[in-house]
C-alpha positions in Angstrom: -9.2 98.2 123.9 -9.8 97.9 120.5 -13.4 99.2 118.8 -14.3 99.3 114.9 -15.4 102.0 113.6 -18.1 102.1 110.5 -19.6 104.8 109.1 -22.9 104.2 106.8 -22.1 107.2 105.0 -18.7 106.2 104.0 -18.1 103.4 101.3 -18.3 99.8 103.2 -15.2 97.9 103.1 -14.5 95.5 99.8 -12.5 93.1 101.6 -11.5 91.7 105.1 -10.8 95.0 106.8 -12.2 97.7 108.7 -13.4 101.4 107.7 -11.3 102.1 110.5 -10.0 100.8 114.2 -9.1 102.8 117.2 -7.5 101.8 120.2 -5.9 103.4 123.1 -7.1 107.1 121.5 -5.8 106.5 118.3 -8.1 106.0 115.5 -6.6 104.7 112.2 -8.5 104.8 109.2 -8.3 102.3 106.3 -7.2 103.8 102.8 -10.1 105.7 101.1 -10.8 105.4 97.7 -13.4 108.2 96.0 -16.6 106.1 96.0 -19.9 108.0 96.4 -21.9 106.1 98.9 -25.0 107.0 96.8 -24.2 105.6 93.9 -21.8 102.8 94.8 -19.2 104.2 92.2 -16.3 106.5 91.9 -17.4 109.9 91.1 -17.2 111.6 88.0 -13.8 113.7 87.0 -10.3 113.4 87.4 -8.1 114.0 90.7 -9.2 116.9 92.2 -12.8 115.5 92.0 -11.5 112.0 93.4 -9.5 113.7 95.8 -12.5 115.5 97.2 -14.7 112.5 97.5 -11.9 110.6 99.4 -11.5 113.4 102.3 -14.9 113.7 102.4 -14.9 109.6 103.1 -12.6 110.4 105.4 -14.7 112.9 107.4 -17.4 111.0 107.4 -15.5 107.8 109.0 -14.0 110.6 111.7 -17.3 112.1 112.7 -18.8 108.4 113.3 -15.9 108.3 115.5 -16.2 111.4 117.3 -13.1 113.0 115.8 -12.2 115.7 113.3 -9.5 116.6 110.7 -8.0 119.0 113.5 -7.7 115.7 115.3 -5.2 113.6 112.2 -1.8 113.4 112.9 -0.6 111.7 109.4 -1.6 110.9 105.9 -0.5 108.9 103.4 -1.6 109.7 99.8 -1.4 107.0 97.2 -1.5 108.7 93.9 -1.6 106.8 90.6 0.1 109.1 88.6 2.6 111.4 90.4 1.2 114.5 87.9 -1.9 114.9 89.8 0.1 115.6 92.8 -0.5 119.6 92.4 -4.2 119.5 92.5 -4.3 116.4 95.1 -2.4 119.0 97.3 -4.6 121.6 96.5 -7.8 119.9 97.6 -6.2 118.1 100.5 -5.5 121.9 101.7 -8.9 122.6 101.9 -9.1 120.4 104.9 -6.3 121.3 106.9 -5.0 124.9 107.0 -3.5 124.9 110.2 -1.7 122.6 112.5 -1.7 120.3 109.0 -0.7 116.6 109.9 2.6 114.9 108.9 1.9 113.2 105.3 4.0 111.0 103.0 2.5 111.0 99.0 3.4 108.2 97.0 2.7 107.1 93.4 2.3 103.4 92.9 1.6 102.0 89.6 -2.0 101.2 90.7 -4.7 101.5 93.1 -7.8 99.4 93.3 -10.5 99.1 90.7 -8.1 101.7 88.8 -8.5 104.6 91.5 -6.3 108.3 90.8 -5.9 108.0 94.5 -6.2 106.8 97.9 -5.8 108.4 101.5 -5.2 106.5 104.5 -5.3 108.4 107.9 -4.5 108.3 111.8 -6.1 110.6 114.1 -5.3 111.1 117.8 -7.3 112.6 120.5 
């Protein structure tokens, strides 16, 4: 069975996709980008600041969904430019300390609406 998942506190969807699906116990979560629901915009700052709004996104889309980061079993981190990667890392490790999931972290030569990066995420129960 398949449900979608939206969050109100997370950034609607720009296009024709979902915040996030699950099915079957599995919940996967659209790519993020680091837009502040209260203002409708990215935030301020560079990569770590971006970074941080995404996973916050992201918790916010896992919580509607009754999960939590303990519960994300891969990542995939789409950076802009490859030279943030040290303080993407750095904030991403804020949010999972132990049991961290499996990731892959690309840079692509760009991201929509000129994003530093972009985190899509599966979580299991």
């Amino acid at each position: 069975m398949k449900k979608t998942i939206n969050s109100e506190k997370a950034p609607k969807a720009i296009g024709p996709y979902s915040q996030a699906v699950e099915a079957n116990g599995t919940l996967y979560i659209s790519g993020q980008l680091p837009v502040d629901v209260a203002t409708g915009k990215f935030v301020e700052g560079g990569i770590k600041e971006q970074t941080e709004q995404v996973m916050k996104n992201i918790g916010y889309i896992l919580e509607e969904a009754g999960y939590t980061y303990k519960d994300v079993v891969k990542s995939t981190c789409l950076l802009s430019d490859i030279s943030g990667f040290a303080e993407m890392n750095a904030v991403y490790g804020e949010y999972y300390k132990e049991e961290c999931p499996a990731r892959a972290a690309f840079a692509v030569k760009d991201l929509p609406l000129g994003a530093l990066i972009e985190i899509e995420t599966i979580a299991v129960k």
